[in-house]
Residue, then its C-alpha position, 0 to 999 in steps of 0.5 A: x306413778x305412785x302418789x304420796x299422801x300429805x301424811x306420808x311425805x311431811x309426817x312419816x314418823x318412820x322416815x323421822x326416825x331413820x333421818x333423827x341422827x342426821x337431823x341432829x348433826x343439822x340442828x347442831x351446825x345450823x345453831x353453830x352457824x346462827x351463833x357465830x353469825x350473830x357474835x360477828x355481826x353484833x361486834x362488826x355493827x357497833x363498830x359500824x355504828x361508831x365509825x359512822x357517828x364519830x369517825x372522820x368524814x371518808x370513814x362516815x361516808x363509807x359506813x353510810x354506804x356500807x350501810x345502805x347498801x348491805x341492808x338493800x342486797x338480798x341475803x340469797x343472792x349474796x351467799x351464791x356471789x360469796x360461795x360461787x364467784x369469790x372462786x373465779x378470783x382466786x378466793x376458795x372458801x369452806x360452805x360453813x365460811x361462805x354462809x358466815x360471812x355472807x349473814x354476818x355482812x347483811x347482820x352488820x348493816x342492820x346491828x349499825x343502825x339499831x347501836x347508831x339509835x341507840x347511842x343517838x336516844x342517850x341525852x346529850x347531858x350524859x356526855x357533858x357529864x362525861x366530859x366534865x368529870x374528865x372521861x375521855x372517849x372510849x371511857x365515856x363510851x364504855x361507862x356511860x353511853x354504852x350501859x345505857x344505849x344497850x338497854x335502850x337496843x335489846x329489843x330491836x337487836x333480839x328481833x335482829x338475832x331471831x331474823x339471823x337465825x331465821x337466815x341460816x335456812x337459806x345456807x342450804x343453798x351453798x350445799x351446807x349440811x344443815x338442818x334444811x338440808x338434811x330434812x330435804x335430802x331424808x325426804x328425797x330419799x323416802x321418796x325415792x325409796x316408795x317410788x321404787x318399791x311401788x314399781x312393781x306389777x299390778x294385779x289389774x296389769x298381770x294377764x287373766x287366765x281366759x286373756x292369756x289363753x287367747x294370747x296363747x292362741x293368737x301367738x300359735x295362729x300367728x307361728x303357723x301362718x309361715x307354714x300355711x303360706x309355703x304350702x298355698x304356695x307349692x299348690x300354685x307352683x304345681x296346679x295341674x298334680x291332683x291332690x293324691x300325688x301332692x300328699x305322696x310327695x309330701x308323706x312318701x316322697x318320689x316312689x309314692x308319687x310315682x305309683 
């Protein structure tokens, strides 16, 4: 078994070179796939949080438990339940789709509760102020809380959108081509590629000289076995014939014998 060194399976620079272009396609769709997730669950997590701050009670109720149980399911186990089951029901999804949809569902349950903070940290005195120069809901939101609820959030949503980019690792799972995913497959083949030329034989394996001339004589003594055994076995056939008529039997045949 042939093996590899630390160097040669995690810093083969020829390995890097030949796998770069591939490796670029990955870079590009895992940043595509951490762009669009991090897009649909900033969006989809202020509407969570305004449904749960100010929607009807049903509404609050199913936010909270959207919320709650968004943040509790493992990302890895629900990209297998999106891309795996989903198909025995009649829904077919892309692998590109399936990561989306499953990251932007566990980015919105943790964007909700950073914009619900946010917009709870606002001094109630500013929505008086609102309200008392006549601002309305959605304007009072969009000009006054907003602004300032945003500024309040930037750090926690940044950690958020670093921790989804992190997840787009685990995409590779769904057999999407990202960068994980190329960087595994180029190793594997590197590997496959030494195993390959490393079977090969060994000098300690080939035969010595002096060991294949032994080989060599054991293979004769071991072919000229049946020729001895069938003459060992005529003598005892015939004890009673002296060896010179055995030899004329066997040189000249009956005449010889018979002289």
């Amino acid at each position: 078994m042939v093996r590899m060194s630390l160097i040669d399976t995690f810093f083969n620079w020829a390995v890097f070179v030949g796998a770069l272009p591939a490796l670029l396609e990955g870079l590009g769709v895992t940043v595509m796939l951490g762009v669009v997730s991090i897009v649909a669950g900033t969006a989809s997590g202020l509407a969570m949080a305004l449904l749960r701050l100010y929607g009807s009670a049903p509404l609050r109720w199913l936010a909270r438990v959207y919320i709650d149980a968004f943040r509790s399911i493992p990302l890895l186990v629900l990209l297998v339940l999106v891309y795996y089951a989903l198909p025995f029901v009649g829904v077919r999804l892309s692998s590109f789709v399936s990561a989306a949809l499953a990251i932007s569902l566990v980015s919105c349950a943790y964007a909700a509760e950073i914009f619900r903070a946010g917009i709870q940290a606002v001094p109630k005195g500013q929505f008086e102020a609102a309200q008392a120069i006549g601002l309305g809901f959605g304007s009072s939101m969009r000009y006054v809380i907003l602004p300032q609820a945003l500024r309040i959030v930037v750090p926690p949503l940044t950690s958020n959108c670093i921790n989804v980019l992190k997840d787009t690792a685990l995409a590779s799972v769904v057999a999407m081509p990202d960068l994980l995913k190329q960087a595994t497959q180029a190793q594997a083949l590197a590997q496959q590629q030494k195993k390959a030329g490393g079977i090969q034989a060994q000098p300690w394996l080939q035969p010595q000289p002096e060991q294949a001339q032994q080989e060599h004589a054991g293979h004769a003594t071991v072919h000229a076995l049946p020729a001895l055994a069938w003459a060992n076995g005529r003598r005892q056939l015939a004890p009673t014939e002296s060896p010179t008529t055995e030899i004329g039997r066997n040189v000249g045949g009956p005449y010889h014998a018979h002289h």
